[in-house]
C-alpha positions as CSV (number, residue, x, y, z in Angstrom):
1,X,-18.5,-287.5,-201.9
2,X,-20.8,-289.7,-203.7
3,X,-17.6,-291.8,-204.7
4,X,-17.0,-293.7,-201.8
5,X,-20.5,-293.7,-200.2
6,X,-24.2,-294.6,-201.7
7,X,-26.7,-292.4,-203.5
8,X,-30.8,-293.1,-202.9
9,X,-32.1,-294.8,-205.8
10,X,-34.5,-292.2,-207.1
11,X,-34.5,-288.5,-206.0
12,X,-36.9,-285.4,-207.0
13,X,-36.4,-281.4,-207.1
14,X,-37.1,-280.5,-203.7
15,X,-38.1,-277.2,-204.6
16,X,-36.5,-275.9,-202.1
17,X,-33.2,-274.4,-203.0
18,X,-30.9,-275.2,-199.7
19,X,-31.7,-279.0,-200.2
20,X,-32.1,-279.8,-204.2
21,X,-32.2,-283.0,-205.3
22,X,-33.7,-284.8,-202.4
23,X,-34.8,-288.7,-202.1
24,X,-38.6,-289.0,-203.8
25,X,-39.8,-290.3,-200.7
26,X,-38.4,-287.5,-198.6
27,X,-41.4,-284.9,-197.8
28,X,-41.0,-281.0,-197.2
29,X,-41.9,-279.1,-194.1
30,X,-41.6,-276.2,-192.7
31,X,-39.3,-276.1,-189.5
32,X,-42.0,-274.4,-187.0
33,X,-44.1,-278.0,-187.5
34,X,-41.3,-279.3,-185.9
35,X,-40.5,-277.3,-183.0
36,X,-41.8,-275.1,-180.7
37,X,-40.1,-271.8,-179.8
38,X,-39.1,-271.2,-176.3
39,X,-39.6,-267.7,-174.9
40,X,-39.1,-267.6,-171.1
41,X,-37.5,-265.0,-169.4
42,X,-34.9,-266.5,-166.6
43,X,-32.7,-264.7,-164.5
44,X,-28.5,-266.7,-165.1
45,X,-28.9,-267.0,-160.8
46,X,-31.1,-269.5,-161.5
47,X,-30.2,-271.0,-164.5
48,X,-26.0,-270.8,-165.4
49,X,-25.4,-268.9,-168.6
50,X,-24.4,-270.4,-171.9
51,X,-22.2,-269.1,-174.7
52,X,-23.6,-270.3,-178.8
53,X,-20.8,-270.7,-180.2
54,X,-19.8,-272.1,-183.8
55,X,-18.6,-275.4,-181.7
56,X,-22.0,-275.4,-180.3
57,X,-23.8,-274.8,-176.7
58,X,-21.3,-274.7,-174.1
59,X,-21.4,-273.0,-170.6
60,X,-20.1,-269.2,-170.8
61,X,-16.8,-268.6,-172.0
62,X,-14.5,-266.9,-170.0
63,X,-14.1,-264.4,-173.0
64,X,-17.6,-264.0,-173.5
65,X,-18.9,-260.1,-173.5
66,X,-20.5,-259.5,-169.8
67,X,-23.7,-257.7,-169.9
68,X,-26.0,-256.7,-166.9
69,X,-28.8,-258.1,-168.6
70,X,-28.9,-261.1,-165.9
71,X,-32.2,-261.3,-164.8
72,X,-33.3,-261.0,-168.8
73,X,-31.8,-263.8,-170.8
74,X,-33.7,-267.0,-172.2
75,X,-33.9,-270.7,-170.9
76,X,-32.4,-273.0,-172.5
77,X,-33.2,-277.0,-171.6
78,X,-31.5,-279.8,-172.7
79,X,-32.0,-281.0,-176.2
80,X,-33.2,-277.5,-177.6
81,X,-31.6,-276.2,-180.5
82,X,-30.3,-272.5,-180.2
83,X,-29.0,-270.5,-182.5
84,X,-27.6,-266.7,-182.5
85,X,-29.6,-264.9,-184.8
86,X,-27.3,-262.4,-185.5
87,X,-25.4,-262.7,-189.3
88,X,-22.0,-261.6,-187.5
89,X,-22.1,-264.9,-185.8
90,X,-23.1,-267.3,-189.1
91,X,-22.2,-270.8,-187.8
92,X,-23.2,-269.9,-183.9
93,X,-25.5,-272.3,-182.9
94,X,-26.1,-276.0,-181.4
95,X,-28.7,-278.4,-179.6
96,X,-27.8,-277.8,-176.1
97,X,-26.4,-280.6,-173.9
98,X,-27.4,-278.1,-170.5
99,X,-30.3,-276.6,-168.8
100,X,-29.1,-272.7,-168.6
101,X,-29.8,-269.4,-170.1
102,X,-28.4,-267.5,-173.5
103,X,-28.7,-263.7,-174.3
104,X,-31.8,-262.6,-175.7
105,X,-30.6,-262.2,-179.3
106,X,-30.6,-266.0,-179.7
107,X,-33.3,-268.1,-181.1
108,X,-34.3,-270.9,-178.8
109,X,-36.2,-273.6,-180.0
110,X,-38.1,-277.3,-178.6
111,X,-37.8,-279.9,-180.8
112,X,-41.1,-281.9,-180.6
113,X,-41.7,-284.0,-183.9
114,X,-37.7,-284.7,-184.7
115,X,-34.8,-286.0,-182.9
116,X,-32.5,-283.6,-181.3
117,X,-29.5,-285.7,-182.2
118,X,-30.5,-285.2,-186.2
119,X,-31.3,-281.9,-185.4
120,X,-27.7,-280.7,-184.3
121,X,-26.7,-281.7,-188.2
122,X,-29.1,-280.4,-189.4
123,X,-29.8,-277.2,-188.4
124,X,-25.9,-276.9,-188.2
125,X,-24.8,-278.0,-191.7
126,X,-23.6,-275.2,-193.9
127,X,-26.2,-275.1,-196.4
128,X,-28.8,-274.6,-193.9
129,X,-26.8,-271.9,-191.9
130,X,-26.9,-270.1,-195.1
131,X,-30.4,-270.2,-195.9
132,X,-31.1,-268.9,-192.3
133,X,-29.6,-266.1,-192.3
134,X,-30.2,-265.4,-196.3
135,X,-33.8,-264.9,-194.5
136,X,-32.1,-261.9,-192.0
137,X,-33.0,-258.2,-191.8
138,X,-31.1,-255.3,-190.9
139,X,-29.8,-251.4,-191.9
140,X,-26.0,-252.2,-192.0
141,X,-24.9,-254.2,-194.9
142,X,-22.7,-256.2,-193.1
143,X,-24.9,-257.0,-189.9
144,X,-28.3,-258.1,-189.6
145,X,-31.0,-260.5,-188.0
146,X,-32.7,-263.3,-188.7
147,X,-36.4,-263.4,-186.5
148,X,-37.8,-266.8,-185.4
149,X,-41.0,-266.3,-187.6
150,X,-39.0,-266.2,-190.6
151,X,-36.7,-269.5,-189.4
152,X,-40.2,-271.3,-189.0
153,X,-41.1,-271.0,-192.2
154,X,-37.6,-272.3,-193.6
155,X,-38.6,-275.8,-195.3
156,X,-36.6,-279.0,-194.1
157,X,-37.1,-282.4,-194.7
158,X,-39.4,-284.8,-193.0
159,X,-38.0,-288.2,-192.4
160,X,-38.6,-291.1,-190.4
161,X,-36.7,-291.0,-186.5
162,X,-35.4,-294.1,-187.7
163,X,-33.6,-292.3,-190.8
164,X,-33.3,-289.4,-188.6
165,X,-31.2,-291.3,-185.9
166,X,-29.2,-293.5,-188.5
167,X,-28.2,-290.0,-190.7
168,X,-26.7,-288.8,-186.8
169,X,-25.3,-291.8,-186.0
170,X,-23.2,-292.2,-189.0
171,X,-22.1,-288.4,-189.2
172,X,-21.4,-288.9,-185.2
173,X,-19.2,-291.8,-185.7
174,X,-17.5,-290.1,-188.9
175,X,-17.3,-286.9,-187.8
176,X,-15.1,-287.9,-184.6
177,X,-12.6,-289.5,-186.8
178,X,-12.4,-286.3,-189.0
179,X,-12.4,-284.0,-185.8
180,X,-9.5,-286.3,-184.1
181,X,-7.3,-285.7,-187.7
182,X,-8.4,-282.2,-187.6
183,X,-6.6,-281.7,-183.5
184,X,-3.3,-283.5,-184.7
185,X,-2.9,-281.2,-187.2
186,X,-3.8,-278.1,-185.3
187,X,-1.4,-279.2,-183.1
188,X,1.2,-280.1,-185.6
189,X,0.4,-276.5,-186.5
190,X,1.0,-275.0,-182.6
191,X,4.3,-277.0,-182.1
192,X,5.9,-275.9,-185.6
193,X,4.6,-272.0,-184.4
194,X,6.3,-272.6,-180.9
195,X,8.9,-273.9,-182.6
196,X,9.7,-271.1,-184.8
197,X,9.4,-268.5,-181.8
198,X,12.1,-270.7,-180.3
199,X,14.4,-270.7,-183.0
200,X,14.1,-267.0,-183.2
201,X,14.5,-266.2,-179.5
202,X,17.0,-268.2,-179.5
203,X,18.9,-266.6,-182.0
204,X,18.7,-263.3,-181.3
205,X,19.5,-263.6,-177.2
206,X,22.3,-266.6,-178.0
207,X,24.0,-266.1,-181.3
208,X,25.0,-268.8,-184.0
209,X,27.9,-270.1,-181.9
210,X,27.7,-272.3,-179.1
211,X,31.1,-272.1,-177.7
212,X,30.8,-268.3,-177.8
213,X,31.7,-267.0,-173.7
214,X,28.9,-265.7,-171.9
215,X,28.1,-263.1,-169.6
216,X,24.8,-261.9,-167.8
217,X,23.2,-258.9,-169.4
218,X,21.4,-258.0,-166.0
219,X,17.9,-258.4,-167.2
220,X,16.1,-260.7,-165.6
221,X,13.8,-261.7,-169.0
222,X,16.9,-261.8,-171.1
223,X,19.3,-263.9,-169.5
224,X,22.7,-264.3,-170.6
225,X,24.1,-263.0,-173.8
226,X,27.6,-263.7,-175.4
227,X,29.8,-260.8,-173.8
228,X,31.1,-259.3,-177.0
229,X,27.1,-257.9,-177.1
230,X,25.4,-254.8,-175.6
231,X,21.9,-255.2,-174.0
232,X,20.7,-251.2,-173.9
233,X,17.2,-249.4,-173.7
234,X,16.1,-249.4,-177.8
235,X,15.3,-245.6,-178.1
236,X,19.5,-246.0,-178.2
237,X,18.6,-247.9,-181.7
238,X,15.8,-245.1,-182.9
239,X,16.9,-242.2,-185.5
240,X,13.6,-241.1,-184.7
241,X,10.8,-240.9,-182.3
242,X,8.3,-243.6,-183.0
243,X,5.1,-242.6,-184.6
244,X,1.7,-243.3,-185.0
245,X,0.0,-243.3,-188.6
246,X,-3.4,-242.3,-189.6
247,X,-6.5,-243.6,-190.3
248,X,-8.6,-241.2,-192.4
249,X,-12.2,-241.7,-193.8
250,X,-12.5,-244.9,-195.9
251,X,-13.0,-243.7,-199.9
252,X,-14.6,-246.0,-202.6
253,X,-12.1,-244.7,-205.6
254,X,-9.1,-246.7,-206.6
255,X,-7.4,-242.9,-207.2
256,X,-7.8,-242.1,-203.4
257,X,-4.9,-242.3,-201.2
258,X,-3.9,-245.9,-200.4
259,X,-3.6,-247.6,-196.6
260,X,-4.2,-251.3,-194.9
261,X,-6.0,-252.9,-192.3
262,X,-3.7,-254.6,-189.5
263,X,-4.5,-257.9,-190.0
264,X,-1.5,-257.0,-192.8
265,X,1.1,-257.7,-190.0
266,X,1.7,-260.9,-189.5
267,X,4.7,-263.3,-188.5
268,X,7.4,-260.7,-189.3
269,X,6.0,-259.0,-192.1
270,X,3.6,-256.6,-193.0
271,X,1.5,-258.0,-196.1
272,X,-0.1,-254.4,-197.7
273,X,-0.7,-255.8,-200.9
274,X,-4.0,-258.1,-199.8
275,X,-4.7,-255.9,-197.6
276,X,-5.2,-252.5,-198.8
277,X,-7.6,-250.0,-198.8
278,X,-8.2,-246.6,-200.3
279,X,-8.7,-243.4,-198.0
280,X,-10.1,-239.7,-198.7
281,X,-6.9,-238.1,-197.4
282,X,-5.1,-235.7,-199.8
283,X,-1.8,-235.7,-201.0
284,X,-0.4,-233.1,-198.4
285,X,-2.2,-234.7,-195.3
286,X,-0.2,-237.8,-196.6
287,X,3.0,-236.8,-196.6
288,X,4.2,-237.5,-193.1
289,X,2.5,-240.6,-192.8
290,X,4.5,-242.5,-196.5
291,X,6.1,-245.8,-196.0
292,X,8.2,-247.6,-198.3
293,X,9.7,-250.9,-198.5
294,X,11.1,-251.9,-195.9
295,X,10.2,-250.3,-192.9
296,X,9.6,-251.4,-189.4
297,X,5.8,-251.0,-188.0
298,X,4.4,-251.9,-184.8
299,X,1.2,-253.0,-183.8
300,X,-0.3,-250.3,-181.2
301,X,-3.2,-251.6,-180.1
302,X,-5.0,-255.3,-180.3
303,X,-7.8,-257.1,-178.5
304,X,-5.3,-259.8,-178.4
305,X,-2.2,-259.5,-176.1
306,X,-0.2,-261.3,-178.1
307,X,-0.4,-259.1,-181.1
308,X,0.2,-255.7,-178.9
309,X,3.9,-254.5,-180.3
310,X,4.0,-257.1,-182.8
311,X,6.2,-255.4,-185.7
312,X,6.8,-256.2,-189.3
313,X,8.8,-255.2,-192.6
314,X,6.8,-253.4,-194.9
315,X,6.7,-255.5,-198.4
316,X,9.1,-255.0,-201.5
317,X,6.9,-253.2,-203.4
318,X,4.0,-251.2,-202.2
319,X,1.6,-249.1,-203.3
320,X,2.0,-245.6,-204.6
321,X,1.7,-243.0,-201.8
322,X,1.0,-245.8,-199.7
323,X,0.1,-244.8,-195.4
324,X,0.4,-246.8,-192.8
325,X,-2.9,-246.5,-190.4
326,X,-3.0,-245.2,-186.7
327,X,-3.1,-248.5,-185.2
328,X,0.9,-249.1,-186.0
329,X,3.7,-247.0,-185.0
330,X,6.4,-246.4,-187.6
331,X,9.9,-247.5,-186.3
332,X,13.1,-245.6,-188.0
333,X,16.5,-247.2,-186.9
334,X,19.8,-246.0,-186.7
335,X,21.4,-247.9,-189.5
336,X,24.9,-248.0,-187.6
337,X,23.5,-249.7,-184.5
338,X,20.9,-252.3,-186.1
339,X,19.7,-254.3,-189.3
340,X,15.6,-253.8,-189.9
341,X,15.3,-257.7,-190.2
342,X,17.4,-258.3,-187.1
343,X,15.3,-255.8,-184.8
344,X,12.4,-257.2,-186.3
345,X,13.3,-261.0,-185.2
346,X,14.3,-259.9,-181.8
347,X,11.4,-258.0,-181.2
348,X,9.2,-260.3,-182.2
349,X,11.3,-263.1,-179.6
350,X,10.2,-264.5,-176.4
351,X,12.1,-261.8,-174.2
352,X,10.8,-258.6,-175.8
353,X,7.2,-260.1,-175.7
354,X,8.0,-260.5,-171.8
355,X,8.9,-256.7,-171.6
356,X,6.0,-255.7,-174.1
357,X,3.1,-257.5,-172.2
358,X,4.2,-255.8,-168.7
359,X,3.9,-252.6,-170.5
360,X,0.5,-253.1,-172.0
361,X,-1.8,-251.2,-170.6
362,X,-6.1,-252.4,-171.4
363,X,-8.9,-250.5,-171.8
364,X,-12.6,-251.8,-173.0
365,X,-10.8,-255.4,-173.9
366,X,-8.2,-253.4,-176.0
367,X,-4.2,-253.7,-175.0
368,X,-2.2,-250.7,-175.8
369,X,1.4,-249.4,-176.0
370,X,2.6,-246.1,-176.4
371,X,5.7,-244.9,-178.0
372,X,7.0,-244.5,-174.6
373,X,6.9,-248.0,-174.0
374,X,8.4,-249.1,-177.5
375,X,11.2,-246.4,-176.7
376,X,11.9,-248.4,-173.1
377,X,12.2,-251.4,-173.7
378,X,15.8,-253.9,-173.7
379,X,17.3,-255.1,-176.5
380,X,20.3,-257.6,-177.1
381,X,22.7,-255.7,-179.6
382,X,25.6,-257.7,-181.9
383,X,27.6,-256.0,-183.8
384,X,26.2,-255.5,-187.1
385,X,27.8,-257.9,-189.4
386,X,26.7,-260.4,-187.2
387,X,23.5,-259.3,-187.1
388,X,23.6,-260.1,-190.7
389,X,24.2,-263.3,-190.1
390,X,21.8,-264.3,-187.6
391,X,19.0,-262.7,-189.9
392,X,19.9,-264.8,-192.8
393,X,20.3,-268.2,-190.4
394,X,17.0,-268.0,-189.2
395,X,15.4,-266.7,-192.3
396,X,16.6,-270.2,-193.8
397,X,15.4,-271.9,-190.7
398,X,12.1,-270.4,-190.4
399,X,11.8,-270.8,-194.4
400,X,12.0,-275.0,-193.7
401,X,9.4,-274.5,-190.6
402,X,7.5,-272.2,-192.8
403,X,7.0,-274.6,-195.3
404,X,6.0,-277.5,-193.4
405,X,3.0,-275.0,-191.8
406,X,1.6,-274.5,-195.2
407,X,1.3,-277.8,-196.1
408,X,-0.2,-278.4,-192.2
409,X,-3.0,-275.5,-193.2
410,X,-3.8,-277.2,-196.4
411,X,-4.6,-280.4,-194.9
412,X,-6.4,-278.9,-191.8
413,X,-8.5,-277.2,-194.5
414,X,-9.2,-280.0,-196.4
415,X,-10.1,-281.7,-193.3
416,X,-12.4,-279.0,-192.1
417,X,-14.1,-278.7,-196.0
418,X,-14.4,-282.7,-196.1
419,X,-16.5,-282.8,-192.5
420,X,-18.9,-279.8,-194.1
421,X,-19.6,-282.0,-196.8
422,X,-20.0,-285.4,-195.5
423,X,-22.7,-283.3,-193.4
424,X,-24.1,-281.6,-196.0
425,X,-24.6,-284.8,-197.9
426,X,-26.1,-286.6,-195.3
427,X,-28.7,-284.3,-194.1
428,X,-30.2,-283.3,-197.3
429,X,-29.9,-287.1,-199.0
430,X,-27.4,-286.6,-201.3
431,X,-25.5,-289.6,-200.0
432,X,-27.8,-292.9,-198.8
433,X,-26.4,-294.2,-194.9
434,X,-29.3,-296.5,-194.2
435,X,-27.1,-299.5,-194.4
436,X,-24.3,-298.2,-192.7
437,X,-23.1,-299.6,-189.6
438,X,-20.0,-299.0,-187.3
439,X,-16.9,-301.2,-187.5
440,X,-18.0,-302.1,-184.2
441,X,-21.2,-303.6,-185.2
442,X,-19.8,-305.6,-187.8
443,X,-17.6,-307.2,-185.3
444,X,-20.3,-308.1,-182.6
445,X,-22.5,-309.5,-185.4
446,X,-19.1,-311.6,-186.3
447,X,-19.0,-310.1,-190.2
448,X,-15.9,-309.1,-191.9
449,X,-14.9,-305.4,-192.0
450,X,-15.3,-304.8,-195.6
């Protein structure tokens, strides 16, 4: 970072370990000299709710969690900083841009003694999110709370509002131009995704030949298929009823029976190796719930429609006595009738999604499908060599689509790691922007860009 931008002339150990090395003019404070905390109790009739998010204060999300809690939430005015105080929500937090109200588990406070604008960075950057909720209390390991006493006493630095508004004014400007990069490459990221859904549906509803004569299959959400195919219910395809695994008590030893979490299935494939974990189920419990390489599962049950049916191939190698949990449903196919990889593409196309998604059925924010609904849904059959066939063309073609993704990710996360730093730099002095100015006030005081 400090290559291409200024370091202060002289720094000194802070003391504090968040900020380090800090400029030697640069004072330490603690944060409540700086703000005071807003407590009010408003009622969201009177002042629209908010959602702190980790993009900052915006008015409630559509997918926020409803409470009946509207007569007891907090006020929030323009320019105060708010922040969820909870550690499962590291990063939530913003000066808001509205009057309105947040949930009583976020920290709302007035700044009085520092500008808002250098306050957003601030109180946002990385290294201070940290420290915050390093401060938090709480019985579960992996969810705790962080009180406003203890966030007053957090030390930050004191600077002039003229630093103050230079330090936001730069990351502003530089931040936009990271953030615009950042959106072409998410997209980049959403059209090579749709893409790939495309080149799959299509292949699996189509074929690999153009010419090849038509006919309608007499579903509405598959169209028409080349008329050498069969379109018929899937439990035709099944040697077996579909099944739900198991999820059994998590166990701490590496010689307990192994399983995965879900978040194994993705884009085709089930990913077990970074993603396992052990269980206190015994070997005879365990038996009718083995996988192997290979095999078909289903996502069950998801938060996110999308993912509801989802299915993957099992990997090539996979752990001894390995069990697949109860949120998948094991799918055994009659060899004769269909290829694993083919089912697996068609199921994962745009028709079968169509089919899957009438089917789900919700309950508390969770989408569901039974066996019953795997077992009734319509599927596009080819004979099987060419199913063959159409598996290994889009494998290839995915493969090239694939690739160009992961190179997408990388940049977006180099992206996303340079605009954590640039902040990180500026707010606690580690790069000097007093001098800095925009392109655009270099022009209108007629200097050269340099």
């Amino acid at each position: 970072m400090s290559a291409k931008y200024q370091t202060y002339p002289e720094y000194k150990d802070s003391g504090v370990k968040w900020l380090g090395m800090v400029p030697t003019y640069w004072e330490i404070k603690k944060l409540g000299h700086f703000f005071e905390e807003r407590k009010e109790k408003v009622s969201d009739k009177n002042f629209p709710p908010l959602s702190v998010t980790m993009q900052g204060i915006v008015p409630q999300l559509a997918t926020a969690a409803k409470t009946d809690a509207g007569d007891n939430r907090k006020l929030v005015l323009k320019n105060d900083f708010v922040i969820n105080s909870r550690s499962d929500r590291k990063g939530s937090s913003g000066v808001s841009p509205y009057d309105g109200s947040v949930s009583l588990i976020s920290i709302v406070f007035s700044p009085r003694r520092i500008q808002p604008a250098f306050v957003h960075h601030l109180l946002r950057s990385y290294p201070f999110q940290e420290e915050f909720y390093r401060h938090g209390k709480g019985i579960v390991a992996d969810l705790w709370s962080t009180n406003s006493s203890e966030m007053k006493n957090i030390l930050i630095p004191d600077i002039s509002e003229d630093e103050q508004t230079q330090i936001a004014n730069f990351l502003d400007y530089e931040t936009v131009k990271i953030d615009t990069l950042i959106e072409k490459q998410q997209l980049l990221i959403k059209l090579l995704k749709e893409k790939r859904q495309a080149v799959i549906s299509h292949a699996v509803t189509k074929g690999l030949n153009p010419d090849a004569p038509m006919r309608d299959s007499g579903v509405e959400w598959l169209g028409e298929v080349p008329e050498h195919w069969i379109a018929k219910n899937s439990s035709y395809l099944f040697s077996t009823s579909p099944r739900n695994g198991i999820s059994p008590a998590v166990s701490t030893s590496t010689n307990a029976i192994p399983t995965f979490s879900i978040s194994a299935v993705r884009n085709g494939k089930v990913d077990i190796k970074n993603n396992v974990k052990w269980t206190s189920l015994s070997d005879e419990e365990a038996k009718r719930f083995r996988i192997k390489s290979n095999t078909i599962l289903l996502v069950r049950g998801n938060g996110n429609l999308s993912m509801v049916g989802q299915a993957g191939l099992t990997d090539k190698v996979i752990p001894n006595k390995c069990i697949y949990p109860d949120i998948l449903i094991k799918i055994e196919l009659s060899n004769s009738k269909m290829t694993n990889e083919f089912f697996v593409y068609a199921w994962n196309s745009f028709y079968v999604r169509e089919q899957l998604e009438r089917k789900a059925k919700t309950t508390n924010g969770t989408y569901k499908v039974s066996g019953a609904d795997i077992k009734n849904i319509t599927l596009a059959e080819p004979p099987i060599e060419e199913q063959k066939l159409i598996a290994k063309w889009i494998a290839e073609a995915i493969s090239k689509l694939e690739k160009l993704m992961d190179s997408a990710e990388i940049m977006l996360r180099h992206l996303k790691e340079r605009r954590t730093a640039l902040i990180s730099a500026a707010v606690t002095g580690k790069i000097d922007v007093r001098n800095w100015r925009s392109p655009e006030q270099i022009q209108l005081n007629g200097e050269e860009t340099p």
